[in-house]
Every structure is written in structure tokens, then in C-alpha cells.
N, C-alpha and C positions, 0 to 999 in steps of 0.2 A: 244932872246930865244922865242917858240914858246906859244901862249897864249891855257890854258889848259881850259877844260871848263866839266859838269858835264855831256854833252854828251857821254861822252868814246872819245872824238875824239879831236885830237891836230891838232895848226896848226903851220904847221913850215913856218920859216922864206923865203921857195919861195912858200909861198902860197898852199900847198900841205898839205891835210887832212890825220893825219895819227891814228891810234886807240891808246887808251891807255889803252885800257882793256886785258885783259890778255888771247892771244888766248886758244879758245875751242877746243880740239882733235875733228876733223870732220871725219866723214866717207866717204870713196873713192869711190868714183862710177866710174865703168870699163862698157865703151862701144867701146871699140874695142878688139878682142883677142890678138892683136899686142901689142897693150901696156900695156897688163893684162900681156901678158907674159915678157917682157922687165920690170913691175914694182914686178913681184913674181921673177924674177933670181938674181934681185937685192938684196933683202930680203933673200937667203939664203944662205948666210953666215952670218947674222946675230941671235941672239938668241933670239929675238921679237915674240912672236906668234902673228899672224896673226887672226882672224877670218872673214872667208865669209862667206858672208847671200848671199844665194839663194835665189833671189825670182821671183816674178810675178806682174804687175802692175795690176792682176785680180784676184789675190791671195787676199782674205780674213784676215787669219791668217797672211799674210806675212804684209798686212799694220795696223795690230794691234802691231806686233812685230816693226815697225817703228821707234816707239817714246822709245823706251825700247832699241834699237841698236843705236841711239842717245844719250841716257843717259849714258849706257854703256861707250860709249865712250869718254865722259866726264867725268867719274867717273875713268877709266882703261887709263890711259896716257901713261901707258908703254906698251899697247896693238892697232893695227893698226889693224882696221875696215874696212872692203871692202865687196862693196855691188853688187853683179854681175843679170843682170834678164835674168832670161833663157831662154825667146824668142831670146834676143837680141847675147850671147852668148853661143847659147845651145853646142858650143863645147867643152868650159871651162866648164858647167853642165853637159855633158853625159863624159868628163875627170875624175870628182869626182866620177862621178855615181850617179848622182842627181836624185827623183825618183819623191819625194814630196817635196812642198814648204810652208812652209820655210826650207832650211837645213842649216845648221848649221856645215862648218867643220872649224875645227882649224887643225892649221900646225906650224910649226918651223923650223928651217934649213931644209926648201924645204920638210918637209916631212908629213904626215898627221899624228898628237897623237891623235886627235878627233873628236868625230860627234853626232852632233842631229838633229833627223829630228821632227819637230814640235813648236807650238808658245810654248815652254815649258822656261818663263821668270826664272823661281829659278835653273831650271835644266841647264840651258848655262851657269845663273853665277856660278854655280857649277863648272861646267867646265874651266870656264875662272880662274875661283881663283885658280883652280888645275893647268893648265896648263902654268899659266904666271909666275912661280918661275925659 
């Protein structure tokens, strides 16, 4: 058996490091529209909301809202996180009709229930707690 140790991290018997802490729901980051689109056709059929974060790597508000769409998603496991920048895929942003950043849309079986545009942290979880039922 493999020896466990207070790192978080096991080692099994061929030598290979594996974690033993209890994965964090991470947020997706899409840089290509190929694979944004091939990972959102996937998603609808199922009943998961979604939320993307629009942002900017020059955006202000978008890296204060950061650490707050991290949390989020470690707090929301039954909610998947994706984080698109709208230089990189401004087709996926002028798709939504992205204007300002941060935006904030939520979707569910392919379709949009919601939107906010702004670092507004009680007003997303709003939304998130309303729309993940």
C-alpha cells in the first residue's frame, strides 16, 4: 500500500505521486472558440448552469471579481465556471453581446436565464442560488 503523508499527496506503490485531498471545482478557461464550442454543445443537454465570466486581462473590476469566481466555485460544485477574455475570443463575446467587463451570463440547456454585467459579488450569488435549482 502506498505511504500517506500530511502533504495531501500519496505515493503509490510504482512510485507515482497522487493527491489525497479532495479535488477543488476549478474554473475553465477557454482559449480557442473551437473548443468553447465543442465544450458548451456538450453541456446542453444537461441541467448544470453554467456561468461565464467575461473578462479582460486589463480589466480592473474583472481581476478584483477573480478571487470571488474562485470561491464561488468552490463553494457551487454543482455549478461549472468558465472564464472566456474577450480579446482572445471576442466572437464568443460579441455572441453574448458582451459590452462591458466583467459580464456575467448564466445559461442552462444551451440557453441564456441570466445576466450581469458588473463586479456586483452579492448580486451573481443572487443569481447563482436562483438559478442552480
Amino acid at each position: 500500500m502506498g505511504a500517506n503523508n500530511s502533504s495531501g499527496w500519496q505515493q503509490t506503490n510504482n512510485n507515482a505521486l497522487t493527491s489525497t485531498l479532495p479535488m477543488k471545482n476549478q474554473v475553465i478557461h477557454f482559449h480557442s472558440s473551437a473548443t468553447w464550442k465543442i465544450h458548451f454543445d456538450s453541456l446542453k443537454q444537461t441541467n448544470k448552469l453554467i456561468v461565464i465570466d467575461f473578462t479582460a486581462s486589463w480589466c480592473g473590476p474583472c481581476r478584483h471579481m477573480e478571487p470571488v469566481i474562485n470561491d464561488f466555485a468552490s463553494t457551487y460544485t454543482d455549478v461549472e465556471f468558465i472564464k472566456i477574455d474577450v480579446d482572445e475570443l471576442d466572437d464568443v463575446a460579441q455572441e453574448y453581446g458582451v459590452q462591458a467587463m466583467p459580464t456575467f451570463v448564466l445559461i442552462k440547456q444551451g440557453k441564456l436565464v441570466d445576466q450581469l454585467v458588473g463586479a456586483d459579488k452579492d448580486g451573481l450569488k443572487k443569481k447563482i442560488e436562483i438559478n442552480r435549482a
